[in-house]
C-alpha positions as CSV (number, residue, x, y, z in Angstrom):
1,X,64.9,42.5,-60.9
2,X,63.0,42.4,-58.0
3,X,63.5,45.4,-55.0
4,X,63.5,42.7,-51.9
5,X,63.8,39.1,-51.4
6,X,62.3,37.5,-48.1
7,X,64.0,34.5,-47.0
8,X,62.3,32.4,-44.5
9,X,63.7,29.1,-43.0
10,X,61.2,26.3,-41.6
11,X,62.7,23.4,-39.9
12,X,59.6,22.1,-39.1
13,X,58.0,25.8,-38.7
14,X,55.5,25.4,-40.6
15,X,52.7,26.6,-37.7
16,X,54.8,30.1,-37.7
17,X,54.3,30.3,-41.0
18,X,50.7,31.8,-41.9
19,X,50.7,34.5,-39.7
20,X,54.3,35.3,-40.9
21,X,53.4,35.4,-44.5
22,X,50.6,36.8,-44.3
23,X,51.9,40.1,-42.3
24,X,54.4,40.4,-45.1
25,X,52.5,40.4,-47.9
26,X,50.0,42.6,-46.3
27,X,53.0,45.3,-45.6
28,X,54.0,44.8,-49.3
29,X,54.0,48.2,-50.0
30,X,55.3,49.7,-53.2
31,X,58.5,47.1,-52.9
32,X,58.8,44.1,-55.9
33,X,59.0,41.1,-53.6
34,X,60.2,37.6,-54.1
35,X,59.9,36.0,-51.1
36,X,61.3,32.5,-50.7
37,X,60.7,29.9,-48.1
38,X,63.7,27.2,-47.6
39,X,62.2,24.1,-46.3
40,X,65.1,22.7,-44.1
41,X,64.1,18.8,-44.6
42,X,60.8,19.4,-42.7
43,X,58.3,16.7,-42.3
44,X,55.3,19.2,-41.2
45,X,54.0,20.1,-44.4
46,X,55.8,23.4,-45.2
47,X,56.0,22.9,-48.9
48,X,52.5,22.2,-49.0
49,X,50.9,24.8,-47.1
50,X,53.0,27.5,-48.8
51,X,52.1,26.1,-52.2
52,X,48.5,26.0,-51.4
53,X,47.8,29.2,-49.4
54,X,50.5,31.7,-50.3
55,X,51.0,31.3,-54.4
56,X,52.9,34.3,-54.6
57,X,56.1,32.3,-52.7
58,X,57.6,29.7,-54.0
59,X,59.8,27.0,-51.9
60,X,63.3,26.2,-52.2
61,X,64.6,22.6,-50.4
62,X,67.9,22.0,-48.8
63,X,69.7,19.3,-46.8
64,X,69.7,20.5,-42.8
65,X,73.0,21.9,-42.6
66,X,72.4,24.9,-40.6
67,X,71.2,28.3,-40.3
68,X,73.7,29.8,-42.3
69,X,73.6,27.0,-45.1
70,X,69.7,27.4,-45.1
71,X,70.2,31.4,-45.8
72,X,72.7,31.4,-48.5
73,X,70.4,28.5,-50.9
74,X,67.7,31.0,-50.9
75,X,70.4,33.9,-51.2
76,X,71.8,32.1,-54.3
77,X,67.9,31.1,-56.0
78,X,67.2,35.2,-55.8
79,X,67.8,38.0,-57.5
80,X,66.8,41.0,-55.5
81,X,68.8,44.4,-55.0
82,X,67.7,43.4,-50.8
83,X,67.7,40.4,-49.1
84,X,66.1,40.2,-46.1
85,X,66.8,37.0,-44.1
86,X,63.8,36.6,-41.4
87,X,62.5,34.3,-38.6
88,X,59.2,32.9,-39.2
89,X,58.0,33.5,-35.6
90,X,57.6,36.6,-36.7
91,X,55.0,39.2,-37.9
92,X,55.3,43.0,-39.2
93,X,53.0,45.2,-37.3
94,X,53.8,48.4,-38.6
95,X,55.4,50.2,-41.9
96,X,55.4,48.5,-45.2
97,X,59.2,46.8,-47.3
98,X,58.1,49.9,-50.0
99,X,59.6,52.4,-46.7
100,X,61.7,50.4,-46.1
101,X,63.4,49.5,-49.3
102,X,63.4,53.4,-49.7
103,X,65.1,54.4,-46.4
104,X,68.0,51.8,-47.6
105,X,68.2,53.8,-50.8
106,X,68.7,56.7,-49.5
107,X,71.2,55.6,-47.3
108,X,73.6,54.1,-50.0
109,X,76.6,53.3,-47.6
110,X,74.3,51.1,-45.5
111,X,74.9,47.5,-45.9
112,X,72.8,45.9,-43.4
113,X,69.6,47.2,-41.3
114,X,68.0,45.9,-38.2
115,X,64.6,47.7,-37.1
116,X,62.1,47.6,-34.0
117,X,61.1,44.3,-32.3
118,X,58.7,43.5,-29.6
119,X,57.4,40.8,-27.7
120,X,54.1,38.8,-27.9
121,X,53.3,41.0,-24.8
122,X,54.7,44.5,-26.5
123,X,57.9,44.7,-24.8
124,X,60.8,46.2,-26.7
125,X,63.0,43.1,-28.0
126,X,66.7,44.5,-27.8
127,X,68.1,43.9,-31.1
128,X,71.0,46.5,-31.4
129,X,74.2,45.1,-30.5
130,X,78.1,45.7,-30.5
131,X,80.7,43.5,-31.0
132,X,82.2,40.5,-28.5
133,X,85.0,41.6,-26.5
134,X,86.6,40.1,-23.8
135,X,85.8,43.4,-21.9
136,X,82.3,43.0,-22.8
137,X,82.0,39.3,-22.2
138,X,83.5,39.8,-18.6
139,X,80.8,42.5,-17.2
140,X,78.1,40.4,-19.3
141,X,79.4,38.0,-16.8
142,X,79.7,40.3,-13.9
143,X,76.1,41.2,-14.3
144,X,77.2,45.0,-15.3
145,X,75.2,44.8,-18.1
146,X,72.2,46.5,-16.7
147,X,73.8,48.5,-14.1
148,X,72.2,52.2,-14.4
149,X,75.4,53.9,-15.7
150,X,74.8,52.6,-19.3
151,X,77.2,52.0,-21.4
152,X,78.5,50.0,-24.7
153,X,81.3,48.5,-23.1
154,X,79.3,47.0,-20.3
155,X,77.5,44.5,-22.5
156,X,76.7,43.5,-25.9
157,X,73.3,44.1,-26.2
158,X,71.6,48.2,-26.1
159,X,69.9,48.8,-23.3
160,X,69.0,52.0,-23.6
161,X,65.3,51.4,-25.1
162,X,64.4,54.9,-25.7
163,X,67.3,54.8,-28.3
164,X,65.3,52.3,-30.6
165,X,62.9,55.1,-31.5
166,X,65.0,56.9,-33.4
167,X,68.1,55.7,-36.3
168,X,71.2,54.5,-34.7
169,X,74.5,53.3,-36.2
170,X,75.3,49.6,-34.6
171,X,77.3,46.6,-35.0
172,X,75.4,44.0,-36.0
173,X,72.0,42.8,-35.2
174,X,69.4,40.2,-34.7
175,X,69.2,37.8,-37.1
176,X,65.8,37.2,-36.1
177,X,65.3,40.4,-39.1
178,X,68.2,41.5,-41.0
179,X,68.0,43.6,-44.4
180,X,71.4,43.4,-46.3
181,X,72.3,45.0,-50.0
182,X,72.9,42.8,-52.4
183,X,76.4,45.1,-53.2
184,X,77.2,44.7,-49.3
185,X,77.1,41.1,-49.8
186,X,79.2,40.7,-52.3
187,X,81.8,43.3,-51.3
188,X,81.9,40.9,-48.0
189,X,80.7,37.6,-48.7
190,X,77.6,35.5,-47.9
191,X,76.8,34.1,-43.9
192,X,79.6,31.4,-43.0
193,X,78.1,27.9,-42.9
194,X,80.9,26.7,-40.3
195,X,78.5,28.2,-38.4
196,X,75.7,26.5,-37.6
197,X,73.7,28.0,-35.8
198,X,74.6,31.8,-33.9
199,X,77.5,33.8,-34.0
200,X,76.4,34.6,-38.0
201,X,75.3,38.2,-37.5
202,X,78.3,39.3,-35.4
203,X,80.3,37.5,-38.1
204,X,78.7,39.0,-41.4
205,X,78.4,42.2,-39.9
206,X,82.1,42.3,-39.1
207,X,82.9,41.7,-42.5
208,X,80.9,44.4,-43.8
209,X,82.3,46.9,-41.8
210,X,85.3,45.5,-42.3
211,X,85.0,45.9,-46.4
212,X,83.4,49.6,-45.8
213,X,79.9,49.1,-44.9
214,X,77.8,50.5,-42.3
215,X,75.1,48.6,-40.0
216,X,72.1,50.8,-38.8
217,X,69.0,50.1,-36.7
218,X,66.1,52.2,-38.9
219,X,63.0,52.3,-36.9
220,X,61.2,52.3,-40.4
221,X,59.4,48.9,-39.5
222,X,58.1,47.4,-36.4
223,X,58.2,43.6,-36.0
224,X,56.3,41.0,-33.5
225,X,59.0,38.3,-32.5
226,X,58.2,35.1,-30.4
227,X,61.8,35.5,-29.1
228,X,62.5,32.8,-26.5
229,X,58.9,31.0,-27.0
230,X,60.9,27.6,-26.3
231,X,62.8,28.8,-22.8
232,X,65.9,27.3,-21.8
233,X,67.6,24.5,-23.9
234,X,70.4,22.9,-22.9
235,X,71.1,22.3,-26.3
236,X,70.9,25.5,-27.8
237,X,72.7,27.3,-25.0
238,X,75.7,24.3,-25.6
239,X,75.5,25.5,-29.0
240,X,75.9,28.6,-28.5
241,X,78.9,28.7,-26.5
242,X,80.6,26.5,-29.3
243,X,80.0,29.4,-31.8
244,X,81.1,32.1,-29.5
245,X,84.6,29.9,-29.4
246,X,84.3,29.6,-33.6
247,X,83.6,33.4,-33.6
248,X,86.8,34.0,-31.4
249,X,89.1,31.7,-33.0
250,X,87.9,33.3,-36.1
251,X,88.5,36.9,-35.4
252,X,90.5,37.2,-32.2
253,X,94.6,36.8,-31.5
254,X,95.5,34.2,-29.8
255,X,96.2,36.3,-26.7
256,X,92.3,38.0,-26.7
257,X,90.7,34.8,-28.1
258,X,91.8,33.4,-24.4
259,X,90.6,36.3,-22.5
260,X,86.9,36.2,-23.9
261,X,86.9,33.0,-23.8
262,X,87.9,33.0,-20.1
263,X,85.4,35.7,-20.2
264,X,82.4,33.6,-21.2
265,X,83.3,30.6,-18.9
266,X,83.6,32.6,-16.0
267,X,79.7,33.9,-17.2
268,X,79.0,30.2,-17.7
269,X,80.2,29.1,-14.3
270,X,78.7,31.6,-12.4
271,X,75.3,30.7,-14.0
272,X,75.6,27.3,-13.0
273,X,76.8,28.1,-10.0
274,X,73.3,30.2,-9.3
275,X,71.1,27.8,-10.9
276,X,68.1,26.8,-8.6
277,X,67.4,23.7,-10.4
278,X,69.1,20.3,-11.5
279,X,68.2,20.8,-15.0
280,X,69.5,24.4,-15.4
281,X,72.5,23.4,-13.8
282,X,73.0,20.6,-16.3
283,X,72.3,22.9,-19.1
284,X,75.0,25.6,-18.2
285,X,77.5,22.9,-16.9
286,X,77.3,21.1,-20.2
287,X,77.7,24.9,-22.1
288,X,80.4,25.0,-19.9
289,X,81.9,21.6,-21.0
290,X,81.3,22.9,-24.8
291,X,82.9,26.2,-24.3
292,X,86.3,24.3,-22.9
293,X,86.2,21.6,-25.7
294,X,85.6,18.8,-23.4
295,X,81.5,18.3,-24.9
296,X,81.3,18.1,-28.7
297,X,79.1,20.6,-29.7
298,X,75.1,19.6,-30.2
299,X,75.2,19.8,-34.3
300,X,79.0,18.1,-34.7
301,X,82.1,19.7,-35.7
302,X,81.9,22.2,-39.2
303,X,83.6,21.7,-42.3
304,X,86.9,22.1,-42.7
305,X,87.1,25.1,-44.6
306,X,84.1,28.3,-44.8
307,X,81.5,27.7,-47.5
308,X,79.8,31.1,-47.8
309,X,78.9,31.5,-52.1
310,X,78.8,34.1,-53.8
311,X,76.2,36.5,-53.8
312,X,76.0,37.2,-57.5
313,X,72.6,36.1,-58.5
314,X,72.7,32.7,-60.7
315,X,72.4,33.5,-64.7
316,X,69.2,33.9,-65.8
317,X,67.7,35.1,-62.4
C-alpha cells in the first residue's frame, strides 16, 4: 500500500503540468507515492506528456463531469492510506510528503489538512477558512471582512496571516491542496459530484466534522499557487453563486438557507452596483441572475441524486 496518492486534474492543463510534477517528485521524501493524473477529456496532450516525461505517474481518463467527478475516479483507481487532491498550477517550494505524511500520523484524529500557499509574487494565499453563514456572508458583503478588529465571524476566509505560521484547527480549506485520510473518507464519504465545480471543500469538510474528524492547517509544506492567473470570469463567478445556493439548500433550514442566500445577493448586487466597467457589471449581474434561479447555471443542472463512491480501494489495489 502506498503512504500518499497525488491526484492531479488537467482539463486541458497540460502546460501546468511539468513544473507541478516535477516539484513533487522532487519533495518525495521518505513517503510511497502513487501519484495519478485524471485527464478530463483534454485535447492538449496530457496523456502523452505524462507518459513520456514523468513514468513514475500513470494517467487515469474520465468523461468532463466536474471537479468533484474528476477527484473521486482517481480516488477510486488508488490505494493510498492519503490522498491528496491538488491543482496543477501548483508547485511545492518547501518540505517534503515524507513530513508531511508523518505530521498526519501523529495526529490520528486529523482527517483533512491544508498547508501554506503563496503567490507567484510570494504573497501569503489565504487558504484557512470557516464555514458559510448567513452572518458571515452578510459582512463578506458589507466589506467587514478586512476591517482591523479581526475576527471569524466577519468573513470566511483568515486573515490574520501571521496565524499560517504556526498549526491551526479550521473548517475546511482550499481545494487548490487538500490532504485527506483514507479512514476520514470513508467514515464521511467521497466529494459530491452534484457539485461541479466549488462549494466541495466546505461540503466534504462539513462531513468530516460532522462524522468526528478534525480539519487543520499544518505549516509542514509550503506551496506556489497560480491562484486567480485567469482574473475575472463571468462564468466561473455564475458558477460559483449556483454552488453556494446547492451548498445552502444542502446544509441549511429553510429559514437560514434564505438569509445567506439574501446574504450573498445583497454581496452580489452591491458588486455590480460598484463595478467600473460594462463587462464586470455583466459578470456580477449574471451571478446575480444565477444566485436567484432566473440564469441556469454555466455547467447545467446536477444529477438528481449525490454520486460520491466509496472510498474503499477497488480489489486488487
Amino acid at each position: 500500500m502506498h503512504d500518499l496518492a497525488i491526484i492531479t486534474i488537467s482539463t486541458n492543463e497540460a502546460h501546468w503540468l511539468r513544473p507541478c510534477l516535477t516539484s513533487v517528485f522532487a519533495h518525495q521524501g521518505a513517503a510511497a507515492l502513487d501519484v495519478i493524473v485524471v485527464d478530463n477529456e483534454s485535447s492538449d496532450g496530457t496523456r502523452e506528456l505524462v507518459e513520456a516525461e514523468f513514468p513514475a505517474a500513470r494517467v487515469v481518463s474520465c468523461a468532463n463531469k466536474g471537479f468533484s467527478h474528476a477527484n473521486n475516479r482517481g480516488l477510486m483507481a488508488s490505494d493510498a492510506r492519503y490522498v491528496l487532491y491538488l491543482n496543477p498550477d501548483t508547485e511545492i517550494l518547501e518540505g517534503t510528503f515524507g513530513d508531511l505524511v508523518a505530521a498526519m500520523d501523529a495526529r490520528p484524529m486529523v482527517g483533512l489538512a491544508g498547508v501554506k500557499q503563496v503567490t507567484p509574487d510570494g504573497v501569503l494565499f489565504p487558504t484557512v477558512r470557516w464555514f458559510p453563514s448567513p452572518t458571515r456572508a452578510l459582512f463578506d458583503a458589507l466589506g467587514f471582512e478586512r476591517f482591523p478588529l479581526r475576527s471569524r465571524w466577519l468573513g470566511e476566509r483568515e486573515l490574520r496571516l501571521d496565524r499560517y505560521e504556526t498549526e491551526l484547527p479550521c473548517d475546511w480549506t482550499s481545494g487548490s491542496f487538500m490532504l485527506a485520510r483514507r479512514e476520514a473518507l470513508v467514515s464521511a464519504g467521497a466529494m459530491d459530484e452534484r457539485f461541479f465545480i466549488y462549494s466541495e471543500e466546505p461540503d466534504l469538510c462539513l462531513r468530516m466534522k460532522r462524522a468526528g474528524w478534525e480539519i487543520r492547517h499544518l505549516p509542514t509544506m509550503t506551496i506556489l499557487h497560480h491562484a486567480g492567473k485567469a482574473g475575472l470570469s463571468a462564468r466561473m463567478l455564475a458558477q460559483e453563486a449556483y454552488t453556494r445556493r446547492q451548498y445552502a439548500r444542502k446544509h441549511f433550514s429553510p429559514g437560514r438557507r434564505a438569509a445567506y442566500e439574501a446574504a450573498v445577493g445583497v454581496g452580489l448586487a452591491l458588486r455590480w452596483a460598484a463595478a467600473r466597467d460594462a463587462e464586470r457589471r455583466r459578470a456580477f449581474g449574471r451571478a446575480l441572475g444565477t444566485l436567484v434561479g432566473v440564469v441556469p447555471a454555466p455547467f447545467g443542472a446536477p444529477p438528481p441524486v449525490a454520486v460520491a463512491p466509496s472510498a474503499t480501494p477497488p480489489a486488487g489495489a
